[in-house]
Structures are given as structure tokens and as C-alpha cells.
C-alpha positions in Angstrom: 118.5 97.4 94.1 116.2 100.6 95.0 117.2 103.0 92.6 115.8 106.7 93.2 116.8 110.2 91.3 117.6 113.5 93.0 115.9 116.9 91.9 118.4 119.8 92.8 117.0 123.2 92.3 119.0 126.5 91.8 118.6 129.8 93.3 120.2 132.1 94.7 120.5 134.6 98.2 119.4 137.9 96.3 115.7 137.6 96.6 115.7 137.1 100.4 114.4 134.1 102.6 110.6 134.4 101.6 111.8 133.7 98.2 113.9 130.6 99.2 110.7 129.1 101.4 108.8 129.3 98.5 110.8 127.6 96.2 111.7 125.2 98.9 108.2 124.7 99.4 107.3 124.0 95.9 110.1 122.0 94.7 109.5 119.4 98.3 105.6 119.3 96.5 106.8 119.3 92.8 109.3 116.2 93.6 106.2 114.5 95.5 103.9 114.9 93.1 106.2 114.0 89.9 107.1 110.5 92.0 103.3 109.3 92.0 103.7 109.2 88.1 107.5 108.3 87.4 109.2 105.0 87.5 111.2 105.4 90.0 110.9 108.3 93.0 112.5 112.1 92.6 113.8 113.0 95.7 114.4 116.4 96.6 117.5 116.9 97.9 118.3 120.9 98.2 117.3 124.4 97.0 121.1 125.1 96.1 122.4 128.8 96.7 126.1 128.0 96.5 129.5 126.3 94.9 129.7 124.9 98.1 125.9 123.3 98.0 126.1 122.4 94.6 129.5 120.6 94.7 128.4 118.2 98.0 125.1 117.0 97.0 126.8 116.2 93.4 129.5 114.6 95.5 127.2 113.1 97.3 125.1 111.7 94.5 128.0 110.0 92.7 128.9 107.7 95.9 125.3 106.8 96.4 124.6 103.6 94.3 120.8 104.1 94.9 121.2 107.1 92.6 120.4 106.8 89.3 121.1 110.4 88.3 120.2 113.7 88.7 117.7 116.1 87.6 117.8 119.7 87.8 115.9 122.6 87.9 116.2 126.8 88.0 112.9 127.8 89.4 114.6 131.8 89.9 118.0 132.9 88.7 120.8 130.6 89.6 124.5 132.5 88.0 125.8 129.5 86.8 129.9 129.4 87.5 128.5 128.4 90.9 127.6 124.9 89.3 130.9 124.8 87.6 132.7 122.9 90.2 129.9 120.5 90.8 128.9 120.1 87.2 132.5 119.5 86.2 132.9 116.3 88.5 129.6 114.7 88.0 129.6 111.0 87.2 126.4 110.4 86.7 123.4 110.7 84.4 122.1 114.2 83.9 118.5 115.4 83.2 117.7 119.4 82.9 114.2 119.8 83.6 113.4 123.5 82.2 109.9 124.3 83.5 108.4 126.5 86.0 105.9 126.2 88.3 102.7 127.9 87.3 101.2 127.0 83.9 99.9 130.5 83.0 100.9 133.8 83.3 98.2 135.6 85.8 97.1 138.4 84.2 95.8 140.3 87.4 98.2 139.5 89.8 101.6 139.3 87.6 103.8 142.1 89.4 107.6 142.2 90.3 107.2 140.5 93.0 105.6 137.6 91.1 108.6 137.8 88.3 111.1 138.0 90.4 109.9 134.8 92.2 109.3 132.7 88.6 112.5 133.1 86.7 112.7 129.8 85.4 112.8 131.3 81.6 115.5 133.4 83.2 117.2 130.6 85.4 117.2 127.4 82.9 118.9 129.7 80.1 121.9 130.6 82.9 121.8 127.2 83.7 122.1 125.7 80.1 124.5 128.0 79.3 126.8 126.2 81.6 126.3 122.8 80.8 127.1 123.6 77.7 130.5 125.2 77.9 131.2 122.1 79.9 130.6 120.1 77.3 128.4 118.0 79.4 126.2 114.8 78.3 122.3 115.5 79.5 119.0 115.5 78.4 116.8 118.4 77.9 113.4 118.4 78.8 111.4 121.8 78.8 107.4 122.3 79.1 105.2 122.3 82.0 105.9 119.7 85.0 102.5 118.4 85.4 101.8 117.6 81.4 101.6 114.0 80.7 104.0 114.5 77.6 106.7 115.5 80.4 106.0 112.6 82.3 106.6 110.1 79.0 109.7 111.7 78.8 111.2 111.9 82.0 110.2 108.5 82.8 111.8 107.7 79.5 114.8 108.7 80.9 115.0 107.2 84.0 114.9 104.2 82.6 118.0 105.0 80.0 120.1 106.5 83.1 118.9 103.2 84.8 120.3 101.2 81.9 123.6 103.0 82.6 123.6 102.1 86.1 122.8 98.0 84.9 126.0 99.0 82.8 128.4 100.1 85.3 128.2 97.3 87.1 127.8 94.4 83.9 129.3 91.0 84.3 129.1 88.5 81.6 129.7 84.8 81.8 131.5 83.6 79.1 130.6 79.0 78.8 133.8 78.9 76.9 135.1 80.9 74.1 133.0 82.5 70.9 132.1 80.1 67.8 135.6 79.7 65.7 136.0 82.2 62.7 133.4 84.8 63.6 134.2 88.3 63.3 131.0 90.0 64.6 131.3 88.4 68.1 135.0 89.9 68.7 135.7 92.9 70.0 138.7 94.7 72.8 137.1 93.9 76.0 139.8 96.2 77.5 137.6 99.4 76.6 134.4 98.2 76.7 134.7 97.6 80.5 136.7 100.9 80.5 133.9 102.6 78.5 130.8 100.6 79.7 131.6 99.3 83.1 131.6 95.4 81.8 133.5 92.5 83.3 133.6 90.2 80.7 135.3 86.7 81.4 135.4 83.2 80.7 134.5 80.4 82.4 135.1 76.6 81.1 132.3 74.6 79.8 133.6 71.9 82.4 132.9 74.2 84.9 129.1 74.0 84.4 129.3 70.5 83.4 130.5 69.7 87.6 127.5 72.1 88.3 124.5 70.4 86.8 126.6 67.2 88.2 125.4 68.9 91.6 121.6 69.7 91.3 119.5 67.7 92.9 116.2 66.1 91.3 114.4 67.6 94.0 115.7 70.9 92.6 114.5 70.1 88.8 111.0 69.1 90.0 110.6 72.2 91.4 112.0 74.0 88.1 109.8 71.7 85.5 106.8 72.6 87.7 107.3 76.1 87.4 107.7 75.4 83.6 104.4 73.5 83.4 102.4 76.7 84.9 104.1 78.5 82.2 104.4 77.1 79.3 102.0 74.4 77.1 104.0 71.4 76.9 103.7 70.1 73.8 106.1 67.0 74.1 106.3 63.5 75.5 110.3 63.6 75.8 110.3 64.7 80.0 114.0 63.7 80.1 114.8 66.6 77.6 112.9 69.1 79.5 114.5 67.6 82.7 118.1 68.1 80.8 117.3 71.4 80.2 116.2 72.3 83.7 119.2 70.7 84.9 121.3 73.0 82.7 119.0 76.0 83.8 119.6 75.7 87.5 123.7 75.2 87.3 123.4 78.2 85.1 121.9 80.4 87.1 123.9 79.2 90.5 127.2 80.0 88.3 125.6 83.4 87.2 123.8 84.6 90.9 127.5 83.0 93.1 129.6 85.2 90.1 127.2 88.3 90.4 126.8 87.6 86.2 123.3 89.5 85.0 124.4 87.9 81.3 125.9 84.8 79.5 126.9 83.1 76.2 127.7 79.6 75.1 128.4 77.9 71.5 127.0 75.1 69.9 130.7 74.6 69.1 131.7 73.9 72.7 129.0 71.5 74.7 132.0 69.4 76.6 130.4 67.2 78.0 126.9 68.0 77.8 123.8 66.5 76.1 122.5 69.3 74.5 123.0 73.2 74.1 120.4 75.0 76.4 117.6 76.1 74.6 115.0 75.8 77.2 116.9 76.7 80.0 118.4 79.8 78.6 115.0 81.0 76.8 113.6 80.6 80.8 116.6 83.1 82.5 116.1 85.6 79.7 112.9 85.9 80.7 114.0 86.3 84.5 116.0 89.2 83.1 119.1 87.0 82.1 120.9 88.9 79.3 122.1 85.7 76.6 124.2 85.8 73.6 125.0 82.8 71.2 127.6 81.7 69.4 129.7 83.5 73.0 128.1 87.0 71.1 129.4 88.7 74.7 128.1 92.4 73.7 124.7 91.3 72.5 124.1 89.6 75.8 124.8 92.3 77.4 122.8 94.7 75.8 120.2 92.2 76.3 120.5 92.3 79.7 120.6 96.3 80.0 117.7 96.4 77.8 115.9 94.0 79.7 116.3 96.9 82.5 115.1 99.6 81.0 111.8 98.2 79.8 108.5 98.2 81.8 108.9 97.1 85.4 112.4 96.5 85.3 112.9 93.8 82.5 110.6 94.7 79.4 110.1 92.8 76.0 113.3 92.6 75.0 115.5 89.5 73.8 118.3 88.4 71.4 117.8 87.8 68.0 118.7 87.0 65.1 117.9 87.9 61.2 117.6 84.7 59.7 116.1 85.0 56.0 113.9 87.3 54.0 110.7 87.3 52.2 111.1 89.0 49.1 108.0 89.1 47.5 107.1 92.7 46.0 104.6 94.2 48.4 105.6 92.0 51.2 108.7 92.4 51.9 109.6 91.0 55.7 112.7 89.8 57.7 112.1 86.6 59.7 114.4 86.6 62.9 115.0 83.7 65.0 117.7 81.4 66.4 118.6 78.2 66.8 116.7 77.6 70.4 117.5 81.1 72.2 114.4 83.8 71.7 113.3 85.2 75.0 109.3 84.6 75.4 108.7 88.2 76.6 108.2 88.6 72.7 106.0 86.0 72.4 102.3 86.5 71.2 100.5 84.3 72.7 101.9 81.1 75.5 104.7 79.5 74.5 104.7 75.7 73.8 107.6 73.2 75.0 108.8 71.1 72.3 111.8 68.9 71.5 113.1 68.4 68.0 116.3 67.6 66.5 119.5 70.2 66.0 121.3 69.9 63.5 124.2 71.9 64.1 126.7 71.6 67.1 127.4 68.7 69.1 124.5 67.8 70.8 123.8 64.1 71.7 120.1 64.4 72.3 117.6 66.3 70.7 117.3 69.8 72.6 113.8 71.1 74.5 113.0 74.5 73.6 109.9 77.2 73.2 108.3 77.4 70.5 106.2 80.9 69.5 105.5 83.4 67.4 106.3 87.2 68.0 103.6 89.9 68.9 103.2 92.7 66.4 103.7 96.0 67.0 106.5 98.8 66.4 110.0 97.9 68.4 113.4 98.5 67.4 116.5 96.3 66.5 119.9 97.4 68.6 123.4 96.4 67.4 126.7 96.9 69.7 129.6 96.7 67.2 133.6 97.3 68.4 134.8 99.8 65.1 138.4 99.6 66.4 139.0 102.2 68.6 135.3 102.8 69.6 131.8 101.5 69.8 128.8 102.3 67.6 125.4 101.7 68.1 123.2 100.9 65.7 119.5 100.9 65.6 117.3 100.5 63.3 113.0 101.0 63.5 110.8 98.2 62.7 107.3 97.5 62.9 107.2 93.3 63.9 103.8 91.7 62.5 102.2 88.4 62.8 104.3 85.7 60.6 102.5 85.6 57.2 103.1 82.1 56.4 102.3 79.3 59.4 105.6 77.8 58.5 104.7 74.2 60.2 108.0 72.6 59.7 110.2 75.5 61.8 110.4 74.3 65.1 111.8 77.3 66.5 110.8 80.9 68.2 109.8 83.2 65.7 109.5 87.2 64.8 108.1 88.6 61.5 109.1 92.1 61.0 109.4 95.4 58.2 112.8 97.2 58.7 112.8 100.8 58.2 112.2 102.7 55.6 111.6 99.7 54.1 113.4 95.8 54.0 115.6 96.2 50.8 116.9 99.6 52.0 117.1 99.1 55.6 119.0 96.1 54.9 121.9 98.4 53.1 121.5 100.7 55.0 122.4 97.9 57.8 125.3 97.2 56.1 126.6 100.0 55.3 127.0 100.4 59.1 128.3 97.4 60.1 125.2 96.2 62.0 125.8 93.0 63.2 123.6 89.6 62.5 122.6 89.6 66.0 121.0 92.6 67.9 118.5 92.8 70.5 114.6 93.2 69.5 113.1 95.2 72.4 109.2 96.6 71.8 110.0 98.3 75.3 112.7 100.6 74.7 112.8 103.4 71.9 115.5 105.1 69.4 115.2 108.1 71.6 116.0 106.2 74.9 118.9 104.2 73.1 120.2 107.6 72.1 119.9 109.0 76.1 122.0 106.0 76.9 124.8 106.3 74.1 125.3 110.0 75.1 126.0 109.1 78.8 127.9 106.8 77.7 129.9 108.4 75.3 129.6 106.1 72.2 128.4 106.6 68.9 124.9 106.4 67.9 123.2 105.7 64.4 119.9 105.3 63.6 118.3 104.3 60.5 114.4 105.3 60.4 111.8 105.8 58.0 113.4 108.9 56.2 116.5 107.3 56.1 118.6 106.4 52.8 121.8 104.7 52.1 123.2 107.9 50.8 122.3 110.2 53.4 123.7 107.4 55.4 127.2 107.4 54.6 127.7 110.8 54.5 126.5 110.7 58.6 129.1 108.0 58.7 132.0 109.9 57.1 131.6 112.7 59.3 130.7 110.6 62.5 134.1 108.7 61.9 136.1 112.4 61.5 134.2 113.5 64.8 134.5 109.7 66.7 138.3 109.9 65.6 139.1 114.0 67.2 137.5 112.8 70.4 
């Protein structure tokens, strides 16, 4: 879908209609200009004088889908209990851009004239005043419009308020139920869809078992072709890689007919199947499939909105898992993985296709799947857990680097990584929150854009960084849960 943001700029009838021209003028070239370098276009929509203005184009903007949100902007002195109305029923993200439009005050020619015409400093305060006695979610964002830093942000944004949009309209696909006994992969999928926008439902295993009955081998050729331009294939076993591409295309009829941007299966619950997808699902997450195993339905579709928010509309992100630790003093890493399921946007270098043996679950052939390690770099972990009564999420900062050990024997997708502040803490500090073995590794997104989308959503966010200890910790949680349980 095109998505697009609108700039709305307040003024007001008191400085006369030279005034408004100007500011009409500027904010038409400001919105023009600022779309060249943003991820998605600002469209101008009005210079707003009244409720009346205000309260439409906010209207407005909440029954368009193409809009992602708003962003606004006091170039003079707007009174602000004409935004009330407007404000009050907005459903959508919220960006308050506090800038002006020249960069310097000019020394000669500053006069009344001039300062009655750039009253941003005046205008944004009125403005934010407002917002605030409403109580409202939005992001700040003050400095001078054409600074790169400004464009980072903004752009950083966008893509959280787009992540909100993927949310509204989330449907999961649920291949049976979640793997027997685990608590983590529960949750009240009344108020998440009530909170987050997400349909999440089953479908039976059966169900996909008639679908791959359906595809054709004209259809798989095609599929393993696409895999071979891809991928190294690093395997003589074709009929596994055919298997999975089988599984791959029924998957995504199901998910594309059902209007499903996310999925989960179990090892558990392969009814009549060869093998649990590891291929095939590795392949849609990196088409922007959001996956969870083990039927981890919140993961997967964090995955998915994650996926969304990164560069070009699905970014290095992917679901993982924290697997086991390397202890040694000095060198202290968490190795994540899964069992066949790690998107290859976090792959280093190309993946290779192998097949190898599971030994968990009911598979009755040995399962193709890729096999790579994880690029290096700074990225964060996300965790989505249901507290009972609300959701929290977690995230923590890492720095992934390149696997220290070779580790010949693993034939599985791997990431090497140093939790913040450091393993041993980060890991109680973990804990201590009730971050889940699952998350989402994403070297797209940041903390700060996670947080953007947690406040329009209305959730609870925690993040553990590099100045963060378990103590300090805890008390943020004790008060979090006396706030989280007031609202």
C-alpha cells in the first residue's frame, strides 16, 4: 500500500493574508523539499486558521488508509484550544515538528514585521501546551528542518507510525495450536487485537496438508529455481528442497487468500506432513513473512511489523532464539538460533541449502534448511510478553559479532551476539522482566523507534542498555507496574 504523511501547519487570521501566503508558500516548499529525503512523502495538506479546519483535515486523515500519521507544525502563533477538538479525536500517529523556517536570525533585517511572521518559538510552545493537557501520544522533534539530524529522526519515525499501520491491520495464521506446556507463547488474544489491531486465528494443520496436495510441479520448479539464484546449494537431497518448496507455496497461497502477513507452526503438530518447514518458512520471512515457532503468535507478528519498519519496507529483521552461552571470562557471547527458522536478511554472507537430520518433532524425512552465519554489527533484541492485563515490551541492546568458534557440527542458522551492559547482567536483567526465549533480532530498527511505536500504541516499554543494572531495573518495574495498573 502507498503510504504518505500529512504536514498541517497552524496559524492564525491576526497577521492578515500576506502573512498566510507566506506561510502557505513555505510550508507547500518545506513539505517538497523534506519528501526528497524522507521515506515516505509529506504532503501538505492546509495552513490551518480554525477548529473548524483543524478538526476536518484530522477527520480526514483518520479515514484515509494511505495515511500514516500526521505531522505538525506552528510556523506563527496558532492559540491552541482551536486544536482541541481535532486533537482530541485523532487516531493516528502524531509527530510535532518544532522548527522554523530560517536558520539564523538576520541581524540587519530582523524588524516586527519579520517577528511577527516567524513565531515558531512562540507557536510550537502554544501548540505543545496543548498536546499535553490532552494527554496525547507524539513525538517531539525540534531543530532546523533542513539538518540531516532532523531528517534521521523524522524518517525514524515514519517508519515506527508505519509499523503501527502494519499493526492495525495484523493477521496471523495459526498451523495448529502452540507446542503443549509452554507458557511464553500464551497470551489473551482478546486485547491484543483490541490493543494492537491483530486477528489472530487458527487454522488446522490438515488444512495446509490439502494445499501442498494442490501445487503443481510446474509451480515448484519455478520456486526451486528462484532458490538456486539465491542461495548455494550445498546438498544432493532435491526431493527435500522440492518438499520444502511445496510446503512454501501452499503457505503462502493460505497466507495471501487469508490476507495473513505472519504465521506459526509446531514441530509438535506436522499431521500429515514430511517435515516441518525450514526452508520454506526461512524463504517467506525473507519476502516480509512475519514467522513464529513453537505457534509463538506474538513474536511472528512482531516479526512481521518489524520487517516493515526497516529499510525499504522489510529490513534485517527475523525471529530468534537464545539458544546457549559462552561463558568464558572476557568473551562472554549469546549464541541465538533455532531449530530451521532464521530469516537470511541477517545473514553475513549467501546462505547455503542443506539437509540434515531433526531430531525433535515428528518429521519423517530429514528437513532442507539455510544454513549461515549472522553479520556483525549493533541491532537490538524485541520481546512482546502478555503481563496479565497488559503488554510489555522488552528490548534489550546488543552488539552481534562474527561467531568465534566455526562450530562445524551445527547445521543450523546462526547469530553471535554481546547483550547489554554486558551477557551475565543483561541476562538478569532479562529475566527480571520477563523477556521471553524468543524475540525478534532486527539490525534495522532501534530502542528509540521501538519506543515511538509502544507510545502509539499504548503499551509498556522497557529497555535494558549499557547503563543499565538489575537494581535500577526493578525499581523501573515496581513503579511501571503501579503506573501500567492506574491506567
Amino acid at each position: 500500500m502507498k503510504r504518505e504523511f500529512w504536514f498541517i501547519v497552524g496559524s492564525q487570521f491576526l497577521y492578515g493574508q500576506d502573512v498566510l501566503d507566506t506561510v502557505d508558500a513555505r510550508a507547500k516548499e518545506m513539505a517538497a523539499e523534506l519528501s526528497k529525503v524522507l521515506p515516505y512523502p509529506l504532503v501538505y495538506k492546509v495552513t490551518a486558521k480554525t477548529n473548524k479546519e483543524i478538526t476536518d483535515v484530522i477527520k480526514e486523515a483518520n479515514y484515509r488508509d494511505e495515511c500514516a500519521g500526521i505531522v505538525t507544525w506552528c510556523h506563527t502563533f496558532s492559540p491552541s484550544k482551536m486544536w482541541i477538538n481535532g486533537l482530541a479525536n485523532l487516531q493516528k500517529p502524531y509527530c510535532h515538528l518544532a522548527t522554523q523556517y530560517n536558520k539564523e536570525i538576520p541581524n540587519d533585517e530582523i524588524d516586527m514585521d519579520f517577528m511577527n511572521l516567524n513565531q515558531a518559538a512562540h507557536g510550537d510552545r502554544e501548540h505543545g501546551f496543548i498536546a499535553a493537557r490532552l494527554r496525547l501520544p507524539r513525538k517531539v522533534i525540534a531543530g532546523f528542518w533542513q539538518d540531516e539530524k532532523i531528517h534521521k529522526r523524522l524518517s525514524d519515525w515514519m517508519r515506527a507510525a508505519v509499523g503501527v499501520a502494519v499493526s492495525k491491520k495484523m493477521k496471523v495464521m495459526r498451523f495448529g495450536d502452540n507446542m503443549r506446556e509452554v507458557a511464553v507463547t500464551e497470551g489473551d488474544k482478546v486485547e491484543v487485537q483490541t490493543k494492537l489491531g491483530w486477528q489472530v486465528n487458527t487454522w488446522a494443520v490438515g488444512d495446509l496438508v490439502k494445499e501442498m496436495g494442490k501445487v503443481t510441479e510446474a509451480e515448484i520448479d519455478a520456486l526451486v529455481a528462484e532458490y538456486e539464484a539465491n542461495y548455494d546449494i550445498a546438498t544432493d537431497n532435491t526431493a527435500a528442497i522440492r518438499y520444502q518448496a511445496r510446503e512454501e507455496i501452499a503457505m503462502k497461497k493460505m497466507l495471501d487468500r487469508e490476507g495473513c502477513r505472519a504465521f506459526t507452526n509446531t514441530f509438535q503438530d506436522l499431521y500429515g506432513m514430511e517435515q516441518l518447514p525450514g526452508l520454506a518458512s526461512q524463504h517467506l520471512m525473507a519476502q516480509g513473512y512475519g514467522y513464529g515457532g513453537e505457534g509463538d503468535w506474538k513474536v511472528s507478528a512482531m516479526t512481521a511489523i518489524l520487517k516493515a519498519m526497516g529499510e525499504n519496507g522489510n529490513g534485517a529483521s527475523g525471529f530468534m532464539e537464545d539458544y546457549t552461552y559462552h561463558l568464558v571470562e572476557g568473551q562472554e557471547y549469546s549464541l541465538g538460533a533455532h531449530m530451521l527458522e532464521v530469516c537470511p536478511s541477517l545473514a553475513a554472507d549467501k546462505p547455503r541449502i542443506e539437509t540434515h537430520h531433526l531430531g525433535i518433532g515428528m518429521n519423517e524425512k530429514d528437513p532442507a534448511r539455510l544454513v549461515f552465519e549472522g553479520k556483525a554489527g549493533k541491532g537490538i533484541v524485541v520481546s512482546l510478553i502478555d503481563m496479565g492485563g497488559r503488554l510489555r515490551l522488552i528490548v534489550q541492546d546488543i552488539e552481534a559479532v562474527k561467531p568465534i568458534l566455526p562450530m562445524p557440527n551445527l547445521p543450523v542458522a546462526r547469530v553471535m551476539w554481546r547483550a547489554m551492559p554486558d551477557l551475565t547482567t543483561g541476562v538478569e536483567c532479562w529475566i527480571t522482566a520477563g523477556g521471553a526465549h524468543h524475540t525478534v533480532l532486527s539490525y534495522d530498527v532501534t530502542a528509540e523507534q521501538m519506543r515511538d511505536w509502544a507510545r502509539m500504541m499504548d503499551i509498556e516499554f522497557v529497555h535494558i542498555t549499557k547503563d543499565t543494572t538489575p537494581e535500577k531495573l526493578e525499581e523501573e518495574l515496581l513503579v511501571k507496574d503501579l503506573v501500567w495498573k492506574l491506567k
